[in-house]
C-alpha positions in Angstrom: -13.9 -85.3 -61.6 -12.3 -86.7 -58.4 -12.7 -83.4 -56.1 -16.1 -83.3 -57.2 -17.3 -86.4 -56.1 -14.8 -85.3 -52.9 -17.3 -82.4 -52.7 -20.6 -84.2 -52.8 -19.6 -86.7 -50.4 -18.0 -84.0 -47.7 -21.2 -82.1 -48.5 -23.3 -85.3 -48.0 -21.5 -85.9 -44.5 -22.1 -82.2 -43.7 -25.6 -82.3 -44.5 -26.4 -85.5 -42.6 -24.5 -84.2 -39.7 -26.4 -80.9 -39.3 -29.6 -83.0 -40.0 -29.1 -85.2 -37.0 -27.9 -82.3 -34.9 -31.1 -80.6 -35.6 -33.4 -83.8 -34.9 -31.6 -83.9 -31.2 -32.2 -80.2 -30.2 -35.6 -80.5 -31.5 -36.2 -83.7 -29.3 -34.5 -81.6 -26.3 -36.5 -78.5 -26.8 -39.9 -80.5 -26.5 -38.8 -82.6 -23.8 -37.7 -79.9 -21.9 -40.7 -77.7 -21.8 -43.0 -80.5 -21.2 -44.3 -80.7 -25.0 -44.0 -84.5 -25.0 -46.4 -85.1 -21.9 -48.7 -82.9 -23.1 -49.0 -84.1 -26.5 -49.1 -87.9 -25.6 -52.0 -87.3 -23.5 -53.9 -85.0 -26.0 -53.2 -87.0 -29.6 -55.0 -89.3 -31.4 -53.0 -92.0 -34.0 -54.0 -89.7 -36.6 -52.2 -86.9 -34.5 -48.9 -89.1 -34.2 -48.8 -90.3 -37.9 -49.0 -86.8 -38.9 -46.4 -85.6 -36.6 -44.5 -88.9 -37.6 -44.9 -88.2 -41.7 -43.6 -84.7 -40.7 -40.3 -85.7 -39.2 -39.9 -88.4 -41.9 -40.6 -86.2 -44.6 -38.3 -82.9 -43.9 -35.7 -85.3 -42.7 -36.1 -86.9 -45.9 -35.9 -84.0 -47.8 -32.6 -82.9 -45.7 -30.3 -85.8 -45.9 -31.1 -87.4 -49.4 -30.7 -86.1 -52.6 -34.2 -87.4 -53.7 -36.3 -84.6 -55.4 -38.3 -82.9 -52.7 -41.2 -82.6 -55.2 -41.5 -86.6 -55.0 -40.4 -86.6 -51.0 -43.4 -84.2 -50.1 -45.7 -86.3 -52.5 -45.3 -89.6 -50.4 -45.9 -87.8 -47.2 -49.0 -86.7 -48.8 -49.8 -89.9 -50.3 -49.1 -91.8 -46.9 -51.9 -89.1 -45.3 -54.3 -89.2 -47.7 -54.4 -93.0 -48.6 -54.6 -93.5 -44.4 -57.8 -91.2 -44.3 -55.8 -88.4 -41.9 -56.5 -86.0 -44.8 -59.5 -85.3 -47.4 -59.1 -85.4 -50.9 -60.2 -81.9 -50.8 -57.9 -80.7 -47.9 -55.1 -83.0 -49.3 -54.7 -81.8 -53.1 -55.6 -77.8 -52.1 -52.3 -77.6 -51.3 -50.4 -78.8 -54.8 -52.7 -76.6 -56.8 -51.3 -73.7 -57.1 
């Protein structure tokens, strides 16, 4: 029982560590080809809350252990409640 909570918490550390490493090369990519200018002149707040929800919601999904059915959900919910998305638009998606 003990080396498998051992597991799960090296495996948490792991997780969280590649998570963060992949946030920071992300953030140098785009502000080394000139992504950021361009986008902060260009977007609307509808723009950045999606972008935003994005980020929140993959990050989300890569460093808990929260179910990524209910992780994907909220970032849905947050866009649809907010207006960003349509009903229509918003629940094409889930229906499969």
């Amino acid at each position: 029982m003990k080396i498998g909570l051992l597991f799960s918490r090296l495996l948490r550390r792991k997780k969280l560590r590649l998570g963060l490493l992949g946030l920071i090369g992300l953030a140098i990519v785009l502000t080394s080809t000139g992504t950021i200018q361009y986008l902060d002149s260009e977007l609307s707040w509808q723009g950045w809350l999606a972008i935003a929800v994005t980020l929140i919601t993959f990050s989300g999904n890569a460093l808990t252990q929260i179910p990524t059915e209910l992780i994907f959900l909220g970032g849905l919910g947050v866009l649809l409640f907010t207006g960003v998305l349509p009903e229509k638009d918003a629940l094409a998606g889930f229906s499969n």
